[in-house]
C-alpha positions, 0 to 999 in steps of 0.5 A: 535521464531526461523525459518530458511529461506531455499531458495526457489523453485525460477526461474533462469534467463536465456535471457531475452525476448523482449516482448510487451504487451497491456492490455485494462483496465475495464470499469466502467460497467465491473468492477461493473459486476465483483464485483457483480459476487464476491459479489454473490460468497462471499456469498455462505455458503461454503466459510471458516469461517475466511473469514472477514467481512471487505472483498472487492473486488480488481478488476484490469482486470487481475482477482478477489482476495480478499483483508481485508480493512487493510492490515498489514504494515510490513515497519520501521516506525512501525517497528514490524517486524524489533525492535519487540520481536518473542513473539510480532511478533507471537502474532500479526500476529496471531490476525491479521490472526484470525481477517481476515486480509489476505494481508501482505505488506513489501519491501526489504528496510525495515530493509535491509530485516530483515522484509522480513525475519519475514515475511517469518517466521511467514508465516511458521506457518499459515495454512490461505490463505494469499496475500503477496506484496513486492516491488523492489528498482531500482538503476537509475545507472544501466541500467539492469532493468531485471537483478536488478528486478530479482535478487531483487525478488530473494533475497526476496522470499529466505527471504520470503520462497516463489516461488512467491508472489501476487504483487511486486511494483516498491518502487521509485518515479516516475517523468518526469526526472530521478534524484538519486532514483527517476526513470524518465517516459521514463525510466519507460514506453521505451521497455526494461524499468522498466515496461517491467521488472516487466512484465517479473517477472509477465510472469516468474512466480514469481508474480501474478502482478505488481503495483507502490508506488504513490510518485513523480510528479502527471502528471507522476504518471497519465501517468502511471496508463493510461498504462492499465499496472499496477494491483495496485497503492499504494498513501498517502490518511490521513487527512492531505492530501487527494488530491488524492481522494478529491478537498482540499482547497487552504486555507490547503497547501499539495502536490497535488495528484489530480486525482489518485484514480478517474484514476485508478478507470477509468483504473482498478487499485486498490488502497492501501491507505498508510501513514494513520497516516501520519507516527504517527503524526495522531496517537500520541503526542510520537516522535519516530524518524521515522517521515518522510514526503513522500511529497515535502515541507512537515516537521514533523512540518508543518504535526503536526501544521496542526493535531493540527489544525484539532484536535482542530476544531473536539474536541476542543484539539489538541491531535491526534485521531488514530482511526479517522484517520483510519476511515477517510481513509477507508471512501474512497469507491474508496480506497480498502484497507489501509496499516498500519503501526505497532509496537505493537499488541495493534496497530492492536487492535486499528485498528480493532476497527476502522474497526468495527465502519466502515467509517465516517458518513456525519457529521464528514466528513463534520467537516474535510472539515470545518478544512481544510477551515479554516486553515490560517497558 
């Protein structure tokens, strides 16, 4: 597979405006009317055949798009886009785009871009309406928000041989104070901060929206969600930590997310669950090299201790369960869909079956809240 990356038709910045901008979030009962106006239009016989039956609906206040349950990781710990072969990469695609999925994550950090670059390629050969997000890295040295944001979205949609993409997503931590890559709540949320910067990306153009990646310190993470200024949030949602969407346990140590997905129900921001194989450990016994824990405290062999754990209490072995971990994830109704993660086309295969078989029943879930409970390490 060979592709050139002419550079796109892409906006030149000029002077940057002030703006300011107030958005009033969803209501529950607006949200539940605007998914049953898209449930009605879902449903009508003319809509393409590719259309997949795991569709949901993402329904932030600035408008309805659709989004498959799984969304295809294009980051480095699967790495398919990065290490993979042309024929690999083609193939998998492919199958995703026949199997419906129609959302394709990546970030310019993935690979020094070598990700966005694939991702651009292989967008050349469909014919399918596909959302692609990105994300933007802020370095906290450099108070030119507007300048890093553009010139970063700049680079990508080149790479992605794009004039916009869906989503572009602030890729740092969020935290009450500034320190090296993580970004601080008043640099965030200030006129001319980082908010005000995505914005200006949005109004020029070369983004539908503009979302966050849920790591940092959860008070903050909060205060930004209750902005009414974000259409997505991106948050760790597996079984090792499910805090974000479910009260956990003291007994099963883990980061405290709680709050964040019923926040951003509460505010209209859609949710993208992300690490659902907790980087392979949920996924596989094989150490790659690229296990790497989101969360403060957290250690490839904390994370491993507990999924044996788990595994044991489920089905009295400790080896770890793919499928079930992405079962898990897609059981939160709350969540819209889940990024995963993938190195070969056998990877989206497992993870297809997993949607066919639909979320957890009762039962199993039960089982895992048992786990948790009875973890004493």
């Amino acid at each position: 597979m060979k592709c050139e990356n002419p550079a796109a038709s892409i906006w030149q910045p000029t002077n940057y405006p002030s703006i300011s901008l107030s958005k009033t979030a969803l209501s529950v009962h607006q949200t539940a009317r605007l998914i049953t106006k898209a449930s009605n239009y879902l449903q009508k016989p003319n809509l393409p055949s590719r259309t997949p039956k795991t569709l949901r609906i993402i329904t932030p206040e600035h408008g309805l798009f659709a989004v498959s349950n799984i969304i295809f990781g294009c980051g480095a710990v699967g790495g398919l886009l990065i290490n993979g072969k042309d024929e690999e990469k083609q193939d998998t695609f492919e199958l995703a785009i026949r199997s419906g999925v129609n959302w394709f994550d990546t970030a310019p950090s993935y690979g020094a871009g070598v990700s966005e670059s694939a991702l651009g390629c292989l967008l050349t050969t469909a014919d399918a309406a596909i959302q692609v997000s990105t994300k933007v890295s802020i370095d906290s040295r450099d108070s030119d928000y507007y300048g890093q944001v553009e010139r970063s979205l700049s680079d990508s949609l080149r790479r992605l041989n794009k004039s916009r993409v869906t989503l572009i997503q602030l890729h740092n931590p969020i935290a009450n104070d500034t320190n090296g890559r993580v970004i601080g709540i008043n640099e965030i949320m200030k006129p001319h901060g980082v908010l005000d910067a995505l914005d200006n990306i949005k109004m020029q153009g070369m983004a539908s929206e503009i979302g966050i990646t849920g790591l940092g310190e959860t008070a903050a993470l909060l205060k930004v969600i209750k902005s009414n200024r974000l259409a997505s949030m991106q948050l760790v949602y597996n079984l090792l930590n499910a805090s974000a969407a479910i009260s956990m346990p003291p007994s099963w140590p883990h980061y405290n997310f709680t709050g964040l997905v019923d926040t951003c129900f509460e505010h209209g921001v859609a949710v993208f669950g992300i690490r659902a194989f907790a980087a392979g450990i949920l996924a596989t016994t094989q150490r790659h090299g690229k296990e790497q824990p989101l969360t403060p405290s957290d250690t490839i062999a904390s994370e491993q201790f507990k999924q044996q754990h788990l595994s044991q209490v489920l089905f009295g072995h400790k080896k770890p369960d793919a499928r079930l971990a992405l079962r898990f994830a897609l059981s939160q109704p709350r969540i819209h869909a889940v990024i995963i993660g993938l190195a070969q086309t056998k990877h989206l295969e497992m993870a297809l079956r997993a949607t066919e078989e639909g979320p957890l029943d009762e039962q199993s879930l039960a089982q895992i809240q048992t786990g948790w409970r009875s973890f004493k390490g």
